[in-house]
C-alpha positions as CSV (number, residue, x, y, z in Angstrom):
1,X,0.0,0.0,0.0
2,X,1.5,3.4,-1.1
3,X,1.5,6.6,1.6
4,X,-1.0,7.9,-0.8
5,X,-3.7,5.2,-0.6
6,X,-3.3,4.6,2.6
7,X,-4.4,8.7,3.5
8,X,-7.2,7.9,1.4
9,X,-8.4,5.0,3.6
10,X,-7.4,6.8,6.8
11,X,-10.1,7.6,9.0
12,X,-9.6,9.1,12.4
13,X,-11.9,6.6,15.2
14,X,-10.9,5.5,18.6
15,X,-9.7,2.2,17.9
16,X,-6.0,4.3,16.9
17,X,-6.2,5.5,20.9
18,X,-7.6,2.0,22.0
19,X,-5.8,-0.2,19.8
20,X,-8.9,-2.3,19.6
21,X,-8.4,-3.8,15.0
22,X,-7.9,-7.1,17.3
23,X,-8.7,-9.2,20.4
24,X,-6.7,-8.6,23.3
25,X,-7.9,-12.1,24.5
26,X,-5.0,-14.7,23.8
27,X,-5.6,-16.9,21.1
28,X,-5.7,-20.9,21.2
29,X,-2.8,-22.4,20.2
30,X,-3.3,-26.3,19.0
31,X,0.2,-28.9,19.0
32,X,1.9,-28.3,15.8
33,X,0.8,-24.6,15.3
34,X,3.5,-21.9,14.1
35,X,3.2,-18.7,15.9
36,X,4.4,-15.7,13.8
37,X,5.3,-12.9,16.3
38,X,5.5,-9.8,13.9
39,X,8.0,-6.7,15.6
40,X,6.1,-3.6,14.8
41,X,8.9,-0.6,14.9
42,X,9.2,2.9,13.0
43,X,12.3,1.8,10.7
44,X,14.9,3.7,9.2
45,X,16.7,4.7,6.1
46,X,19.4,2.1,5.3
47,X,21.5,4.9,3.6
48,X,22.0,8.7,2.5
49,X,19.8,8.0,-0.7
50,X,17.0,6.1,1.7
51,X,16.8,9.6,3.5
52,X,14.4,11.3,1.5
53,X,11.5,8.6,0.7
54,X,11.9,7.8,4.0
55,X,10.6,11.1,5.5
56,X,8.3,11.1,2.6
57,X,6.4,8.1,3.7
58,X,6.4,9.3,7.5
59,X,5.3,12.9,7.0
60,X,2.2,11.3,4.8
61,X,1.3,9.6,7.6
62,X,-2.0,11.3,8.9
63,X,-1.9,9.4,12.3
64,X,1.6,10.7,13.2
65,X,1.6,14.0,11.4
66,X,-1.5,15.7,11.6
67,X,-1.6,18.2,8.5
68,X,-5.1,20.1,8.5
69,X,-4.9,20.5,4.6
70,X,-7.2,18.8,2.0
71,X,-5.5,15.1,1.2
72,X,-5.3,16.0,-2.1
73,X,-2.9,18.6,-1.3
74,X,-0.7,16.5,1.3
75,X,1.7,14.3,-0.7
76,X,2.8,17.4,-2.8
77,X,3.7,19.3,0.1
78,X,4.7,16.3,1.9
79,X,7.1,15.9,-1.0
80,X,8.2,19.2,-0.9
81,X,9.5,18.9,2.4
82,X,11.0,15.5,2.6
83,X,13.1,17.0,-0.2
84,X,14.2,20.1,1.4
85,X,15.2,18.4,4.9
86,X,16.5,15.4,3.4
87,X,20.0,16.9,2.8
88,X,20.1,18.0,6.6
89,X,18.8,14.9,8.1
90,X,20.8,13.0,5.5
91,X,24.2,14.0,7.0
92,X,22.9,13.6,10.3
93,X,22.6,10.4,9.6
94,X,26.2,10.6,8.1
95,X,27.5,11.5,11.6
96,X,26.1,8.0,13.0
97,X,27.8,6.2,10.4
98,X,25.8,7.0,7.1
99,X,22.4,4.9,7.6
100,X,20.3,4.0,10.8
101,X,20.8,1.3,13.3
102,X,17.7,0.4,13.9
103,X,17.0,-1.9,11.0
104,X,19.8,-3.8,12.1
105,X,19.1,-3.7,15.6
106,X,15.7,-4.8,15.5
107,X,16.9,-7.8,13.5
108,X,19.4,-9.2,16.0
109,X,16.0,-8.5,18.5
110,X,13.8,-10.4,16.8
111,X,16.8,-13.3,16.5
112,X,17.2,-13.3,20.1
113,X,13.2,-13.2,21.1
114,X,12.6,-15.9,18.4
115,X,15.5,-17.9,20.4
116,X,13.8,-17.2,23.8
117,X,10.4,-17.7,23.0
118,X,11.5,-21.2,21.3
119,X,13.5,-22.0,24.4
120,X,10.6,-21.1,26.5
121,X,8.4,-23.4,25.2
122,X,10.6,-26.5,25.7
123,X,11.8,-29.2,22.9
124,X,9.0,-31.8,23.0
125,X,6.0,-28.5,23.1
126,X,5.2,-29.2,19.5
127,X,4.9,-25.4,18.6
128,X,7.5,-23.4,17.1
129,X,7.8,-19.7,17.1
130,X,9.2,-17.6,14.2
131,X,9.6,-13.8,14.2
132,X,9.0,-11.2,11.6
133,X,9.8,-7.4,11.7
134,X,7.5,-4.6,10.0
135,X,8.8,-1.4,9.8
136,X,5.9,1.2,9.6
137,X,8.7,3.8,6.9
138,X,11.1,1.8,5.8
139,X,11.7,-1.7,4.6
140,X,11.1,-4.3,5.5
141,X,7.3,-3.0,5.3
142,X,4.1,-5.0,6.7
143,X,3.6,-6.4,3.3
144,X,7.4,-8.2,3.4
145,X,6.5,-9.5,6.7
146,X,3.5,-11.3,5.4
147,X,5.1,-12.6,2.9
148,X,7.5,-14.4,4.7
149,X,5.0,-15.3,7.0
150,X,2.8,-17.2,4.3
151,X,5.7,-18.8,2.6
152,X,6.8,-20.2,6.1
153,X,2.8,-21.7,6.8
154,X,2.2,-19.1,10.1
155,X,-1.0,-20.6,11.2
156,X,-1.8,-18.0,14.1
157,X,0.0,-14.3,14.8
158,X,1.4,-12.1,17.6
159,X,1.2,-8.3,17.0
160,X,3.9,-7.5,19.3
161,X,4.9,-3.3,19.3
162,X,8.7,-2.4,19.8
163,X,6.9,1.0,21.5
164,X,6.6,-0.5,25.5
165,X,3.8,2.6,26.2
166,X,0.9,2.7,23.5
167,X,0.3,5.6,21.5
168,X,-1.7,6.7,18.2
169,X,1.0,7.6,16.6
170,X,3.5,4.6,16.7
171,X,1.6,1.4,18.0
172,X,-1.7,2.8,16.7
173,X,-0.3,3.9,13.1
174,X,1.3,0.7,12.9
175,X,-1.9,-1.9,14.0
176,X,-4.2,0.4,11.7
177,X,-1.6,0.0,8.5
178,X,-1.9,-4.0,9.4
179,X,-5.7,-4.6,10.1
180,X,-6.0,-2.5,6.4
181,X,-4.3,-4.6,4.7
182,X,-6.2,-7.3,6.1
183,X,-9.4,-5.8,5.4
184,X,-8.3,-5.0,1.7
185,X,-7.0,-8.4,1.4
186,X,-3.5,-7.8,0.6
187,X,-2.2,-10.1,3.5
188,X,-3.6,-13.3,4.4
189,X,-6.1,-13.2,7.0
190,X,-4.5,-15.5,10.4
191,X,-5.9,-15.7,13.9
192,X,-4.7,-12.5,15.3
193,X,-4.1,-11.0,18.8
194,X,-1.7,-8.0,19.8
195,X,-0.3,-6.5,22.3
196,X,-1.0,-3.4,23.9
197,X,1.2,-2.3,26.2
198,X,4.1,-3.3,28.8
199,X,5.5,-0.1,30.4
200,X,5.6,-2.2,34.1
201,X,7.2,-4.9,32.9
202,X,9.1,-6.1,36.1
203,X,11.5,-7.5,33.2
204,X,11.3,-4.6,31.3
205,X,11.6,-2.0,34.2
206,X,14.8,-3.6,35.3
207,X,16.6,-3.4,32.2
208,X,16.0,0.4,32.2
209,X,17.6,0.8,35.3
210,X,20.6,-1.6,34.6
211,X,21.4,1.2,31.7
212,X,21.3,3.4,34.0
213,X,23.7,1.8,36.4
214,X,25.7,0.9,33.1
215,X,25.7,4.8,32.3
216,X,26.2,6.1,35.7
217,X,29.7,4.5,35.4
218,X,30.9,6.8,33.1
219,X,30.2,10.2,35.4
220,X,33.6,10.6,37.5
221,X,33.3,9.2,40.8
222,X,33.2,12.4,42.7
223,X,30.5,13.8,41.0
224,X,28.5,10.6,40.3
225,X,26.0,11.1,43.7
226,X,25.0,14.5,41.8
227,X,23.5,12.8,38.7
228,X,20.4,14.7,37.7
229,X,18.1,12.1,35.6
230,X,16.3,13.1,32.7
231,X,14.0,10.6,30.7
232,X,13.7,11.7,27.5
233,X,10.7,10.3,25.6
234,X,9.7,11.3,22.2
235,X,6.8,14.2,22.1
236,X,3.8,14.2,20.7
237,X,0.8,16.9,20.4
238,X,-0.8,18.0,23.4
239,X,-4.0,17.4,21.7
240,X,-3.5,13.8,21.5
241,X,-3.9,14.1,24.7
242,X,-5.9,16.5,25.6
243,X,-8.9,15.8,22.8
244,X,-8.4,12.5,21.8
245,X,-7.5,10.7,25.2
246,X,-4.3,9.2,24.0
247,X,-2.7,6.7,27.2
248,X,1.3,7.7,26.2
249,X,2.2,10.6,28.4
250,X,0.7,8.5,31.6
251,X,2.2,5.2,30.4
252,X,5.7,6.8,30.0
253,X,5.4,8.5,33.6
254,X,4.2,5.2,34.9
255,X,7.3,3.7,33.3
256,X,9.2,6.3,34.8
257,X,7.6,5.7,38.3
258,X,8.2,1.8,38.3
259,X,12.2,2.8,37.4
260,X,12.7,5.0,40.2
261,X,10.6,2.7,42.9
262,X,13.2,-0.1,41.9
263,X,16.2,2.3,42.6
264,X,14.9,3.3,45.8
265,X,14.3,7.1,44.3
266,X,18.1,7.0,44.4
267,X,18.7,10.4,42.1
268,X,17.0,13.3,41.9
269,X,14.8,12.4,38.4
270,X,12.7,14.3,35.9
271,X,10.9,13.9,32.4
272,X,10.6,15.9,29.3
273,X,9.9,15.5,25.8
274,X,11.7,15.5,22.8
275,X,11.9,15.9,18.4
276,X,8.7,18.7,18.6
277,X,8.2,19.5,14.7
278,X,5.5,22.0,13.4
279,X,4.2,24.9,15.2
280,X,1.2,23.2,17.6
281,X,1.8,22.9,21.3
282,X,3.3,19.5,21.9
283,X,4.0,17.6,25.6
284,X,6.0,19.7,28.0
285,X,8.6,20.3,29.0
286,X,11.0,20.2,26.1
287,X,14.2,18.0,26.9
288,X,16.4,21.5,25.5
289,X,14.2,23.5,28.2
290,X,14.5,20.8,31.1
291,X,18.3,21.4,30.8
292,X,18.2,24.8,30.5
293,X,16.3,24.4,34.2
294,X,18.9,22.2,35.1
295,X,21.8,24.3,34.0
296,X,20.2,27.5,35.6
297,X,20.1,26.3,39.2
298,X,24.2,25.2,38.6
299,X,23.1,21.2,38.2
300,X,26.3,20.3,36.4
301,X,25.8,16.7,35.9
302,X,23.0,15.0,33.9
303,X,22.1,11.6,32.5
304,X,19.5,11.5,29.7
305,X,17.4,8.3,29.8
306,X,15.7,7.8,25.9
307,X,12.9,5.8,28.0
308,X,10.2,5.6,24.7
309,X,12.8,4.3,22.5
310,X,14.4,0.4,22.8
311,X,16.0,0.2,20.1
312,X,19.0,2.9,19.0
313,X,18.5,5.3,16.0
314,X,18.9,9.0,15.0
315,X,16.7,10.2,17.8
316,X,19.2,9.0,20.5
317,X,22.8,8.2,18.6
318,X,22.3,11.6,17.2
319,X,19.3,14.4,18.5
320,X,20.1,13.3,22.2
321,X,24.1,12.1,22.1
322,X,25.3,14.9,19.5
323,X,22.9,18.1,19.4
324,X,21.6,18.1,23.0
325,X,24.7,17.3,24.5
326,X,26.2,20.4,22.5
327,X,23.1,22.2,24.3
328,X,23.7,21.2,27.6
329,X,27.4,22.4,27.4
330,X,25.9,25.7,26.4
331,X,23.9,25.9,29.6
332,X,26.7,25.0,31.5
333,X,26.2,20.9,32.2
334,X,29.4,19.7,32.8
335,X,28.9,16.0,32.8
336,X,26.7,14.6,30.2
337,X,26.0,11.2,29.3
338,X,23.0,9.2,27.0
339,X,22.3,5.4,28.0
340,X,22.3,3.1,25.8
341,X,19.2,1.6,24.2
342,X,17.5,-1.5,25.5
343,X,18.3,-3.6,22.4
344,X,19.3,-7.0,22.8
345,X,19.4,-6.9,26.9
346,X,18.3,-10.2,28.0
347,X,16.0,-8.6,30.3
348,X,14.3,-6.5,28.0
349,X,14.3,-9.8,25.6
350,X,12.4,-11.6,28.6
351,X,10.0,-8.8,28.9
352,X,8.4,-9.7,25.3
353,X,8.3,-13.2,24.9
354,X,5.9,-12.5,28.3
355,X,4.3,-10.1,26.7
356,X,3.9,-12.3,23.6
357,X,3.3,-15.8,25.7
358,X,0.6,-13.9,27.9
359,X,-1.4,-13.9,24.9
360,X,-1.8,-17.2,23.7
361,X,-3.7,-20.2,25.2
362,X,-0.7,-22.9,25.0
363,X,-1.5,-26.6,24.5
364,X,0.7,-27.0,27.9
365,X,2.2,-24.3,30.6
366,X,6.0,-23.9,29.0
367,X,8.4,-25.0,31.1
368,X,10.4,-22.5,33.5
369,X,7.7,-19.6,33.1
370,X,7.5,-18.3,36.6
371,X,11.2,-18.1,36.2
372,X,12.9,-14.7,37.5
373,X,14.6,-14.2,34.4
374,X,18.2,-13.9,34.8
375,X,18.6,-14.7,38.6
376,X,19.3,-10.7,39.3
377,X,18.3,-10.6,42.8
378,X,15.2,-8.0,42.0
379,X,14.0,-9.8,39.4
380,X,10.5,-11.4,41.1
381,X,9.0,-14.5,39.9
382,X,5.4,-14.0,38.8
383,X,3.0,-16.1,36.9
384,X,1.6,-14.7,33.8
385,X,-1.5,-14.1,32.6
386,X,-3.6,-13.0,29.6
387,X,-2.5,-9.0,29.4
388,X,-6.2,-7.7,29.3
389,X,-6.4,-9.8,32.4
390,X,-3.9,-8.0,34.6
391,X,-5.1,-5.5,36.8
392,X,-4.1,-1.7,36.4
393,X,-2.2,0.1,38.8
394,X,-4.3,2.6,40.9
395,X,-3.6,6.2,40.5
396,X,-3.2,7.0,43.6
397,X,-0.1,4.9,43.7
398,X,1.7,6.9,40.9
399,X,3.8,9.8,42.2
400,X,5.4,10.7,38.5
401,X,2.9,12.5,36.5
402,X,3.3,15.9,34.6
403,X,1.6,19.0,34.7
404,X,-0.5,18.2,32.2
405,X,-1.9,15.1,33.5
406,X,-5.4,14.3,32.8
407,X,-5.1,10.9,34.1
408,X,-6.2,8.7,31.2
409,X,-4.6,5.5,32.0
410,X,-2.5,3.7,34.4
411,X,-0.2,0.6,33.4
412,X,-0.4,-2.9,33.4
413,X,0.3,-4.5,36.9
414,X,2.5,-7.6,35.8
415,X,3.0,-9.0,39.5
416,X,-0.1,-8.5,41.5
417,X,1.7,-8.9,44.8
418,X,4.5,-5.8,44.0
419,X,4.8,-3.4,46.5
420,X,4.3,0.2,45.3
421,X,6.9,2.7,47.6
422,X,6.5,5.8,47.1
423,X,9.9,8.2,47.3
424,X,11.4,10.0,50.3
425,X,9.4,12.5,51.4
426,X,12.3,15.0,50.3
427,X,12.8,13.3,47.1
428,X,9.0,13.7,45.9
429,X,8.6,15.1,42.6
430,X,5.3,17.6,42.5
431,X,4.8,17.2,38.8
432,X,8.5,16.3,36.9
């Protein structure tokens, strides 16, 4: 499907905030069954001439870049402006070796979930699991996915988002572009469930804050107890929020939350927003402004914390480790360091073949699945269940919220028996 037909298909309803094209229920898996688990991520251009159809195909899409002009009018104007940023962003790209990592990334994490979840489910389980990635800009597209997918017989499939905290404009864009190609007939139709979101993941959780342990090595020692912690997540219109109920902004604090309850609220910690484009008021505050704050009342350390993204690409090997980092420095940040992104951490790894084993109905319980992943002495054993089973946490439990917050959702509570501490009662953030 081209940009162009699919912003003549594009209809604005509140399955994109819900997520409801498919059953959260888990599907029924019979002995012999092949499980495709398709990796829905953003992609990226493979090289300097990729650049420019790239950001072509994601300004044309309406459910990440809302345009109010007639559609008839968008792909020339769209056009016009993927050529006249390409050569910019092109040599941005140049700077981070000429192409983005996260095509290649996203592989090696869809080789190392396909291992797990194949591992998980034992040698005599009689059901094999095979992953597939679909980029929603780049290749390979949906369509490349399903292809593989019906030349290797997939008899049932797991929508499983590379974007932990649900939004319309990634997980949302990405499940609408699949469920109309469905509809249209242009992939196979399989059993289908998907997954919505996982921003508690115990699993998940911990592997944030082991980058951040990882990162905080690199501070010198003396200054190390000073770290000022900034999550960056990526922005997104403030209407999104505001009009059309989007979940991300309390998912990503709830994320947030979870990470600093598991460090004991260990460093003073705050959240901002990043890679605003176009003139309409997106989530505050900016990540250039929170470091201005920061910089102003003489905080000279800071680690930034890309908590939206898992996988590397421009917007943290380049917007966050090479422009902000020169902005920090102008406001005076001495110290300034970017953890690295989730990739292929075992934990993180863990985290979605849960995710993606909570939603099937296995023929048998895999063996080891109350396991607590990789022995860490944090990591708590809990039993899984169906995701849309799972209780949410309460609000009242969550002290990380913004200024903003209109309280649309709360996350996923993975282990109904966690403890929820709240920070010191000199380390509580107001709104962050």
């Amino acid at each position: 499907m081209t940009p162009r037909q699919f912003l003549k298909k594009y209809r604005y309803d509140e399955r994109l905030v819900t997520g409801a094209y498919y059953p959260l229920e888990p599907l029924p898996v019979e002995p012999g069954d092949r499980i495709g688990v398709v990796l829905l991520n953003l992609g990226g251009p493979d090289s300097a001439q990729d650049v420019e159809p790239f950001l072509y195909n994601l300004f044309m899409d309406p459910a990440i870049i809302d345009i109010p002009l007639p559609k008839f009018v968008r792909p020339a104007v769209c056009r016009y402006v993927a050529r006249t940023r390409s050569e910019k962003v092109g040599k941005d790209y140049e700077v981070i070796g000429g192409g983005s990592p996260i095509n290649r990334l996203t592989r090696e994490q869809a080789a190392c979930l396909e291992e797990a979840l194949n591992a998980l489910m034992g040698p005599g389980a009689d059901v094999s699991f095979h992953t597939y990635i679909a980029m929603r800009y780049w290749h390979p597209f949906s369509e490349e996915a399903a292809a593989k997918m019906k030349a290797d017989g997939i008899d049932k499939v797991v929508l499983l988002p590379l974007y932990p905290h649900y939004s319309k404009t990634t997980t949302g864009s990405s499940l609408f572009y699949w469920w109309q190609l469905d509809k249209d007939g242009e992939i196979p139709r399989w059993p289908t469930t998907q997954v919505f979101e996982y921003a508690a993941n115990p699993k998940y959780v911990q592997a944030v804050s082991e980058r951040i342990d990882e990162a905080l090595q690199r501070f010198p020692r003396e200054v190390r107890d000073t770290v000022q912690l900034v999550f960056s997540a990526h922005g997104t219109p403030l209407k999104e929020m505001k009009e059309r109920r989007d979940p991300y902004c309390c998912l990503i604090h709830a994320t947030v939350d979870r990470v600093m309850a598991l460090r004991g609220h260990d460093h003073p910690y705050h959240v901002s927003f990043q890679s605003k484009v176009g003139p309409t008021e997106w989530l505050t505050p900016s990540t250039p402004d929170k470091l201005k704050e920061l910089g102003e009342a003489e905080h000279k350390a800071v680690l930034i914390i890309p908590v939206a993204f898992v996988t590397d690409h421009i917007e943290t090997a380049y917007e966050l480790d090479v422009e902000v980092r020169q902005e920090a420095e102008h406001f005076g940040i001495e110290h300034f360091e970017v953890t690295s992104g989730l990739n292929c951490h075992a934990l993180f790894i863990e985290a979605l073949a849960e995710a993606t084993v909570a939603q099937l109905r296995l023929p048998a319980p895999p063996p080891g699945i109350d396991a607590s992943g990789d022995g860490a002495p944090t990591a708590r054993a809990y039993p899984l269940r169906p995701l849309d089973d799972l209780p949410h946490f309460q609000a009242a439990e969550r002290c990380t919220r913004c200024h903003q917050c209109e309280y649309i959702a709360e996350a996923k509570r993975w282990d109904a028996s966690e403890e929820v501490p709240g920070p010191p009662t000199d380390r509580r953030p107001t709104q962050v």
